[in-house]
N, CA and C of each residue as an Amber inpcrd file, in Angstrom:
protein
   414
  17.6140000  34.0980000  20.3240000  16.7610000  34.6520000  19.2960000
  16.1340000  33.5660000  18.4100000  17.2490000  32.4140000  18.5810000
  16.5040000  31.5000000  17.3460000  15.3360000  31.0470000  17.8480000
  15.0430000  30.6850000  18.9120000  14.1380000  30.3720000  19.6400000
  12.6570000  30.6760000  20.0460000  13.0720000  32.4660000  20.0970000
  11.8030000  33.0080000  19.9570000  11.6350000  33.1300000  18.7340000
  12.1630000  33.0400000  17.3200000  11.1150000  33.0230000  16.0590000
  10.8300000  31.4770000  16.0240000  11.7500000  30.7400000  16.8110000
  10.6970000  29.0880000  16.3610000   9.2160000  29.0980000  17.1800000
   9.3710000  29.6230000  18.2040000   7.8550000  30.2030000  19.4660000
   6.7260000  30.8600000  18.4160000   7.3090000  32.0320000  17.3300000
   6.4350000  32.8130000  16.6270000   5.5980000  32.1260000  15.9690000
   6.7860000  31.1590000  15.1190000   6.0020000  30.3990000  13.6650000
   5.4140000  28.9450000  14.2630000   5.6860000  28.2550000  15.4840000
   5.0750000  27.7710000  16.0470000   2.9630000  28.2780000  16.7120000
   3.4620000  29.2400000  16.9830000   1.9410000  30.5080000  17.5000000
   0.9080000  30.2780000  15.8150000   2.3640000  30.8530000  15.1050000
   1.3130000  31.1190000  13.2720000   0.9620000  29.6810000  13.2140000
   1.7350000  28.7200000  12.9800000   1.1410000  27.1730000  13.1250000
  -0.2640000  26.7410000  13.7940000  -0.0780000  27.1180000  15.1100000
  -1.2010000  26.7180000  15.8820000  -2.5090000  27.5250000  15.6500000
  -2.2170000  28.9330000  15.2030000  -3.2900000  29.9110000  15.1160000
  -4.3030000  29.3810000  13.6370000  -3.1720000  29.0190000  12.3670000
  -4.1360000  28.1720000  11.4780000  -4.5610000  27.0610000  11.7810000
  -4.2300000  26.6000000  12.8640000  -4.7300000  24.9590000  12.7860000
  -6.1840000  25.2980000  13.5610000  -6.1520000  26.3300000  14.4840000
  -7.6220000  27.1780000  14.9210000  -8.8460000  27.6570000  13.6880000
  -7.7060000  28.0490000  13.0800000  -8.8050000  29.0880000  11.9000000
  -9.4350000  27.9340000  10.6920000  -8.3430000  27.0030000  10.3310000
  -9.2030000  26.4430000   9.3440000 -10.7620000  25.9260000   9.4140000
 -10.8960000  25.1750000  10.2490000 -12.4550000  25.1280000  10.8220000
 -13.5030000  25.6050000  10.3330000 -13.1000000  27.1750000  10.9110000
 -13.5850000  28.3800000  10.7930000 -13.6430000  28.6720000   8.9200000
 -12.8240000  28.4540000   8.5560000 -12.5590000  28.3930000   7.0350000
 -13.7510000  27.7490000   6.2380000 -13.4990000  26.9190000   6.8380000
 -14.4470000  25.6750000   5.9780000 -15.6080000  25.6800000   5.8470000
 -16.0510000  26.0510000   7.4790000 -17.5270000  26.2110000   7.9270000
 -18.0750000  27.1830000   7.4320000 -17.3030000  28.2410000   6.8920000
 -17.7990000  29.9310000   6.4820000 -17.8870000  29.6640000   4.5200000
 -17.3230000  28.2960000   4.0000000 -17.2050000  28.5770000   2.5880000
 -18.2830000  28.4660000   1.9770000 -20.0530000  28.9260000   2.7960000
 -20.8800000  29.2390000   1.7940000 -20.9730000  30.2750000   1.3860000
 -20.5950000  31.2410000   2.4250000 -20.6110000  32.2990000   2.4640000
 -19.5320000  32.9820000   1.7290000 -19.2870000  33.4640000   0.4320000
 -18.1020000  33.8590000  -0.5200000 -17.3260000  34.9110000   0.1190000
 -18.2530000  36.0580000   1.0430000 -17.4920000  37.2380000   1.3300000
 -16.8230000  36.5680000   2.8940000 -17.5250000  36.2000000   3.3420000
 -17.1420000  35.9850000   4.9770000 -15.9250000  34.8610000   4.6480000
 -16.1220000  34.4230000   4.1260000 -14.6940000  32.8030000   3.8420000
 -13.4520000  33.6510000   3.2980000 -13.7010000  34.2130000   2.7760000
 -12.7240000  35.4080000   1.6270000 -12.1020000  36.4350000   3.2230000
 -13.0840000  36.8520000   3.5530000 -12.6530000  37.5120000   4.6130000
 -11.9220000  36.8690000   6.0360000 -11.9060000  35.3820000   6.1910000
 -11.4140000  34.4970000   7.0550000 -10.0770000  34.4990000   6.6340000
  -9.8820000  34.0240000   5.2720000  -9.0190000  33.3600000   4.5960000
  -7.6270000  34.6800000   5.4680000  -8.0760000  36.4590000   4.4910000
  -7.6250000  37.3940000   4.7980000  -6.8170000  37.5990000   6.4650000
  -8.2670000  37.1260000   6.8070000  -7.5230000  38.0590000   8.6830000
  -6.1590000  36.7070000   8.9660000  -6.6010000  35.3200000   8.3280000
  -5.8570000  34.3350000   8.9750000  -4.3090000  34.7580000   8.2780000
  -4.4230000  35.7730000   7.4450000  -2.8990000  35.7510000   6.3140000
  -2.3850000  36.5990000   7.3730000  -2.7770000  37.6490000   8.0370000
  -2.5850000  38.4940000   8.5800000  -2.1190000  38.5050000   9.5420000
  -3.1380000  37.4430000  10.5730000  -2.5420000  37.0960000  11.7560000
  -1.1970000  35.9160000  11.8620000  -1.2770000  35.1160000  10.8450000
  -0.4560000  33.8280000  11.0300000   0.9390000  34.5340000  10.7400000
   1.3680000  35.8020000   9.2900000   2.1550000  35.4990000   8.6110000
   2.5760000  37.2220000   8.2560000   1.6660000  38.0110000   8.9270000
   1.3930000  39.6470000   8.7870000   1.7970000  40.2400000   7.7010000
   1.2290000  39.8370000   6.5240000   1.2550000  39.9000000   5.1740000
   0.1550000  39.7990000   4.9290000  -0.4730000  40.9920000   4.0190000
  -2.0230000  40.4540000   3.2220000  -1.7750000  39.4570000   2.1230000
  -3.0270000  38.9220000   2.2450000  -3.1290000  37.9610000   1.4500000
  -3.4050000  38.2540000  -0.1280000  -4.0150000  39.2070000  -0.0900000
  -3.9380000  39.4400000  -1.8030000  -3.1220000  39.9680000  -2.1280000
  -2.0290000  41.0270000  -1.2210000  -0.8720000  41.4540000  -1.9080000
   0.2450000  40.2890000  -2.4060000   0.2730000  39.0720000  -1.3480000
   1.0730000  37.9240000  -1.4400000   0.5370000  37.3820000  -3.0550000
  -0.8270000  36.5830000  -3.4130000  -1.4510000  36.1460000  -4.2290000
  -1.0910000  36.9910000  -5.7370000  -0.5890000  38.4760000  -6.0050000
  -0.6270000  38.9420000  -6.8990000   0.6290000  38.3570000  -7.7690000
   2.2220000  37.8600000  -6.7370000   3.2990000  37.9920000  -7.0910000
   3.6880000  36.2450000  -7.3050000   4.6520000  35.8050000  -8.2520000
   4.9070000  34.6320000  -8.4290000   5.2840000  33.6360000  -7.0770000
   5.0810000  32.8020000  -7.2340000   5.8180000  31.8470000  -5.6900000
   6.7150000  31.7980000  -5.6650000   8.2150000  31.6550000  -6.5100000
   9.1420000  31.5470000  -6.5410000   9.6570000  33.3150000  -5.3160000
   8.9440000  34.5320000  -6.0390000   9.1860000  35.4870000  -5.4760000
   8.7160000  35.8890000  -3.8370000   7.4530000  35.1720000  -3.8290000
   6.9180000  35.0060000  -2.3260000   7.6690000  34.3740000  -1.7820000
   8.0520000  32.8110000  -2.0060000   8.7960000  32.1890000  -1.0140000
   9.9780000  33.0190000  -0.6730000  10.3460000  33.6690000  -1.5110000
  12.2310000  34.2980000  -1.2440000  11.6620000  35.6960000  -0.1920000
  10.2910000  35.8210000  -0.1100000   9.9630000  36.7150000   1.1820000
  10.4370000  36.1870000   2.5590000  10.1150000  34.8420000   2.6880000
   9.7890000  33.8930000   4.0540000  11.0770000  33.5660000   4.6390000
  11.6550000  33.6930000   5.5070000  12.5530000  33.1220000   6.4720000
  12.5360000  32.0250000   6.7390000  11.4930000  30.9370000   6.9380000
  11.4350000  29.3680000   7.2100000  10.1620000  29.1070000   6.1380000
  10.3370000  27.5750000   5.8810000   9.4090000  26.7140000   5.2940000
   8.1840000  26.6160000   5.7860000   7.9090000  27.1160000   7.0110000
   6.6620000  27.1950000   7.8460000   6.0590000  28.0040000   7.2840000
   6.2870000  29.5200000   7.2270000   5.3360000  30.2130000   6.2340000
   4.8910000  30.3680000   4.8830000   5.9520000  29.3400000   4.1110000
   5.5790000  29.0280000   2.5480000   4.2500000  27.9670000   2.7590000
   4.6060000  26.6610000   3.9720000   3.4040000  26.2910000   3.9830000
   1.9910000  26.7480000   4.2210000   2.2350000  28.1040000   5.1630000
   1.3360000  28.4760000   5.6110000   0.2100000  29.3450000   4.3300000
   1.3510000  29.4210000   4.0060000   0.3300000  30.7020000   2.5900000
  -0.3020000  29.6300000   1.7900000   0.4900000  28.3490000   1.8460000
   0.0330000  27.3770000   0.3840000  -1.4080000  26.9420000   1.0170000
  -1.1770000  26.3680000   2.6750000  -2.6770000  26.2960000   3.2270000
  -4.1020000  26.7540000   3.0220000  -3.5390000  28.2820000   2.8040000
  -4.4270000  29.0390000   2.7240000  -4.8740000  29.7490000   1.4950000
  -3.8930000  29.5650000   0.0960000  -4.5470000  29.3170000  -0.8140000
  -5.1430000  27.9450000  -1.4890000  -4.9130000  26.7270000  -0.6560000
  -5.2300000  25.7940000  -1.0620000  -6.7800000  26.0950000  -0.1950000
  -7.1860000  26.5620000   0.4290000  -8.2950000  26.7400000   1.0050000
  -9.4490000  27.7520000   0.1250000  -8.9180000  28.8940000  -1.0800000
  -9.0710000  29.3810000  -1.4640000 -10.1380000  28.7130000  -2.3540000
  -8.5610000  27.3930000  -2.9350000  -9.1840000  26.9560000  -4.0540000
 -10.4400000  25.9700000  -3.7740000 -10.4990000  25.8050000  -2.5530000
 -11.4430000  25.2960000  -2.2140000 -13.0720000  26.1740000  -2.1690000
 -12.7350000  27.1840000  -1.7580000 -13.6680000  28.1700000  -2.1090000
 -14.0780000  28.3220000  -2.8750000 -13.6430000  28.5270000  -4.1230000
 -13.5440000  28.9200000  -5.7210000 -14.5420000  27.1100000  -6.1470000
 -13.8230000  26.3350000  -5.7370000 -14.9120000  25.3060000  -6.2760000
 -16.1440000  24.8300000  -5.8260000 -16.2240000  25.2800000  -4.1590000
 -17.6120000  25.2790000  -3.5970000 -18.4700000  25.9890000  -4.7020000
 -18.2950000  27.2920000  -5.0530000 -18.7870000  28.2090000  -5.7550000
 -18.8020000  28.3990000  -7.2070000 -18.1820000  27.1830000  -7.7200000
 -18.0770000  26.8790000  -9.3230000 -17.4020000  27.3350000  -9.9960000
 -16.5970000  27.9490000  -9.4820000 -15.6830000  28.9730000 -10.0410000
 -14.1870000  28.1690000 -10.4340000 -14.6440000  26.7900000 -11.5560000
 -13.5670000  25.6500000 -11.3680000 -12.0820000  26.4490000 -12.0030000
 -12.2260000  27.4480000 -13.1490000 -10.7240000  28.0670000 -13.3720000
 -10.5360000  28.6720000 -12.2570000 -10.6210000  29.7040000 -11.5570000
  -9.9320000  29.8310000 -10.1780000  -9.5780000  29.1540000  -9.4170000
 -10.3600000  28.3870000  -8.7320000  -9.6900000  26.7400000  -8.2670000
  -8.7660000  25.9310000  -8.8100000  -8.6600000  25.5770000  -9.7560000
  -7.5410000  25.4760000 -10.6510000  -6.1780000  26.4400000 -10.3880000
  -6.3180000  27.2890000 -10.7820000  -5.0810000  28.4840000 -10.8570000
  -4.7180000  28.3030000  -9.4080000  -5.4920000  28.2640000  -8.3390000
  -5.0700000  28.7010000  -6.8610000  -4.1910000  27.3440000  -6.5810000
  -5.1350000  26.2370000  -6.9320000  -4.1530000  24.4670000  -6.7710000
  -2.8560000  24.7520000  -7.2090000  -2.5840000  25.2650000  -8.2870000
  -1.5260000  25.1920000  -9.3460000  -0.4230000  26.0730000  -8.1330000
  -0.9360000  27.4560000  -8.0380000  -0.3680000  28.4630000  -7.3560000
   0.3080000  27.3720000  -6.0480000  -0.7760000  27.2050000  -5.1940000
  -0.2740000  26.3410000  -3.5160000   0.5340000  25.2310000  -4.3110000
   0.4340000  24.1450000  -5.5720000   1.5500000  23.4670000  -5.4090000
   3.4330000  23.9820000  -6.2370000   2.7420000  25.6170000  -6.7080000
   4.1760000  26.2710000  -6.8490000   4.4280000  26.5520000  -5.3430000
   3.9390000  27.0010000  -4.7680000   4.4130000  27.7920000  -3.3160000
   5.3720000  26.5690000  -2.3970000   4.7330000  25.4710000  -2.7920000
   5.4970000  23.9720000  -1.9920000   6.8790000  23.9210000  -2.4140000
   6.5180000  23.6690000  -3.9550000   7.4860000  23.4750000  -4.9190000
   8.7270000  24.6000000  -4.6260000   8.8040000  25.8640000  -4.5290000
   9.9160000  26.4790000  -4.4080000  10.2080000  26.7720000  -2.8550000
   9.0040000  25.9760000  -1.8080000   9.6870000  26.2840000  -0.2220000
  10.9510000  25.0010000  -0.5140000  10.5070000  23.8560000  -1.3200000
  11.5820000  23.0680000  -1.2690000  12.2840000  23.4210000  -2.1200000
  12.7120000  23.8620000  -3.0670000  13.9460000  24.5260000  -3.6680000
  14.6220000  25.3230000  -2.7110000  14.0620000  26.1520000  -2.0550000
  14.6980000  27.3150000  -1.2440000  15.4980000  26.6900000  -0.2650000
  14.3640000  25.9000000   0.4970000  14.9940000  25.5700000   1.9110000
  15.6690000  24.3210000   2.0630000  15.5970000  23.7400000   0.5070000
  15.5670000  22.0000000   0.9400000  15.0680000  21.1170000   1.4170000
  14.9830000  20.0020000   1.0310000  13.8050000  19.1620000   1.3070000
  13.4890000  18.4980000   2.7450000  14.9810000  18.5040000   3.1060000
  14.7860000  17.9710000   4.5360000  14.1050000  19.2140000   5.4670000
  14.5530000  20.7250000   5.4880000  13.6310000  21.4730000   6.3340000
  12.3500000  21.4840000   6.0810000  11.8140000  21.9720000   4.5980000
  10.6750000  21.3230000   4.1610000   9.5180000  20.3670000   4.5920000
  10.1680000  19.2900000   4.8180000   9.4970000  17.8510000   5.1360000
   9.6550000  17.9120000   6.5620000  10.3950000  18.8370000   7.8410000
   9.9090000  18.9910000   8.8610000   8.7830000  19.8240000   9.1090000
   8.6740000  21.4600000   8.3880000   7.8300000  22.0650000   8.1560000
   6.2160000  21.5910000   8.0150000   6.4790000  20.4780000   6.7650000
   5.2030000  19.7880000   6.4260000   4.9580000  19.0280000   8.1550000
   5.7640000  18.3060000   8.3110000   5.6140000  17.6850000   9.5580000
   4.7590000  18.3830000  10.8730000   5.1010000  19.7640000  11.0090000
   4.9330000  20.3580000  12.1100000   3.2730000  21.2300000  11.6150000
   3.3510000  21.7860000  10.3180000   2.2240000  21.5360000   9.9470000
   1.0000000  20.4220000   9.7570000   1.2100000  19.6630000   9.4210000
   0.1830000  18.5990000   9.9360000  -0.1150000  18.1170000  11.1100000
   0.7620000  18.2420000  12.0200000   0.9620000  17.6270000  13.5450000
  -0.3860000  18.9380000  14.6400000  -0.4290000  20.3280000  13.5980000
  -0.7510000  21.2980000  14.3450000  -2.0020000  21.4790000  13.7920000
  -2.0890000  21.9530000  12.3930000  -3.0410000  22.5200000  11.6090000
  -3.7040000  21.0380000  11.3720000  -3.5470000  20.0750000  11.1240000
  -4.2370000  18.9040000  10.7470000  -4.2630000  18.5770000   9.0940000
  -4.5810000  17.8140000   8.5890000  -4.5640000  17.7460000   7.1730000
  -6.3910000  18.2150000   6.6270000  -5.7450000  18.6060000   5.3770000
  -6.9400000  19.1500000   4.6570000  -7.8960000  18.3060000   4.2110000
  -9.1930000  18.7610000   4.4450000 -10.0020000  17.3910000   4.1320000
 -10.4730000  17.5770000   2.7380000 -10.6880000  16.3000000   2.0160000
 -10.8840000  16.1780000   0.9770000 -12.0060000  16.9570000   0.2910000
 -11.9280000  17.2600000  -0.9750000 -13.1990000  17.4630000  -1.5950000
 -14.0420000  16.7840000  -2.3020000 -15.5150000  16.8150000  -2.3220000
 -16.0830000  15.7680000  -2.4260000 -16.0990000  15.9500000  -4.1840000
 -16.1750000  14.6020000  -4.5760000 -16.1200000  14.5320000  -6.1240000
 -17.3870000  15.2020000  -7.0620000 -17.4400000  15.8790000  -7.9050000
 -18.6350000  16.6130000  -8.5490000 -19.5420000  15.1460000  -8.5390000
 -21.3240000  15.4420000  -8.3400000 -22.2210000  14.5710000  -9.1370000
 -22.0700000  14.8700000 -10.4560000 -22.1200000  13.5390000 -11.7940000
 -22.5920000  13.4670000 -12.3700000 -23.9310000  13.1540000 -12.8460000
């Protein structure tokens, strides 16, 4: 059994490392990126994403069974907040940063740092790292 949920959250792993792309490429578009963000919560982690987003991280993470899906949600509100600042919307972007680095913050309380820091591992190895945002013109 342990095996087939490492197969699952391995699948959710690989399935965001598909979707972000898709994420990125769609964040002119406010409804369609919003709506990416959604199906990817769904498919990776079968939890909506705004029901997750309403409740503290400390309380989300104590949803998750492995560190893989705390990362996975933080991904994808860190993608959010990326949204929110394409679109100027710098206090939401803000709040969502804050939010994805609580969601980190208590996968490593929960799980400890060493599962954690494999998690991160297997996430980056799959999904890739997030690319930067470009600095406002002054």
């Amino acid at each position: 059994m342990p095996s087939l949920r490492h197969a699952f959250l391995l699948n959710a792993v690989r399935e965001l490392g598909r979707s972000v792309p898709d994420i990125a490429r769609s964040r002119d578009s406010w409804d369609a990126c919003l709506e990416r963000i959604r199906e990817v919560c769904i498919t990776t982690l079968g939890m909506e994403y705004d029901t997750l987003a309403r409740f503290d991280a400390r309380s989300v993470v104590g949803l998750f069974a492995h560190p893989e899906q705390a990362r996975i949600l933080a991904r994808l509100v860190d993608e959010r907040a990326r949204l929110c600042e394409a679109h100027g919307l710098y206090a939401d972007a803000l709040a969502d940063s804050v939010f994805a680095g609580q969601l980190l913050m208590c996968s490593r309380a929960r799980f400890g740092l060493p599962r954690d820091a494999r998690a991160a591992d297997v996430l980056e190895r799959e999904a890739g790292t997030p690319t930067p945002l470009p600095l406002p013109e002054e």
